[in-house]
N, C-alpha and C positions, 0 to 999 in steps of 0.2 A: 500489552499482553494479548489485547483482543485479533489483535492484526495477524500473530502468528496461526491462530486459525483455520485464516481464507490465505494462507502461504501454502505453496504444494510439497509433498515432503523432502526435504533437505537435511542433509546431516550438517547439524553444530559445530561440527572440528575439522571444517575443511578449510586445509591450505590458504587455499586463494581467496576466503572469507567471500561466496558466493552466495551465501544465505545472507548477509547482512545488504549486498548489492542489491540482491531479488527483492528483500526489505524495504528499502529504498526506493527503489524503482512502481512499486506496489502502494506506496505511501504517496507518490508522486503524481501516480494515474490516480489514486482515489482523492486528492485534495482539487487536481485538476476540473474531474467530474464533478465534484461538489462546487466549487467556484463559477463552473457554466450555468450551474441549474438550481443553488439556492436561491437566487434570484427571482424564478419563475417563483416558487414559494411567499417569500416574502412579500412580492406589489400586487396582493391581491387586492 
């Protein structure tokens, strides 16, 4: 639920389910970011 958030505003009942894409896409880039750089955290 948190994620819808930091989503930019999109309507719910579109068509072509473009908010669920953006969703996706947005989960993608933040898991990515996080996998380069929890690292730097962790071997301290």
């Amino acid at each position: 639920m948190a994620i819808t958030k930091i989503l930019p505003p999109m309507s719910r009942f579109s068509q072509d389910n473009a908010r669920e894409v953006k969703k996706q896409a947005v989960l993608d880039r933040l898991r990515a970011f996080f996998e380069r750089f929890f690292g730097l955290l962790s071997d301290e």
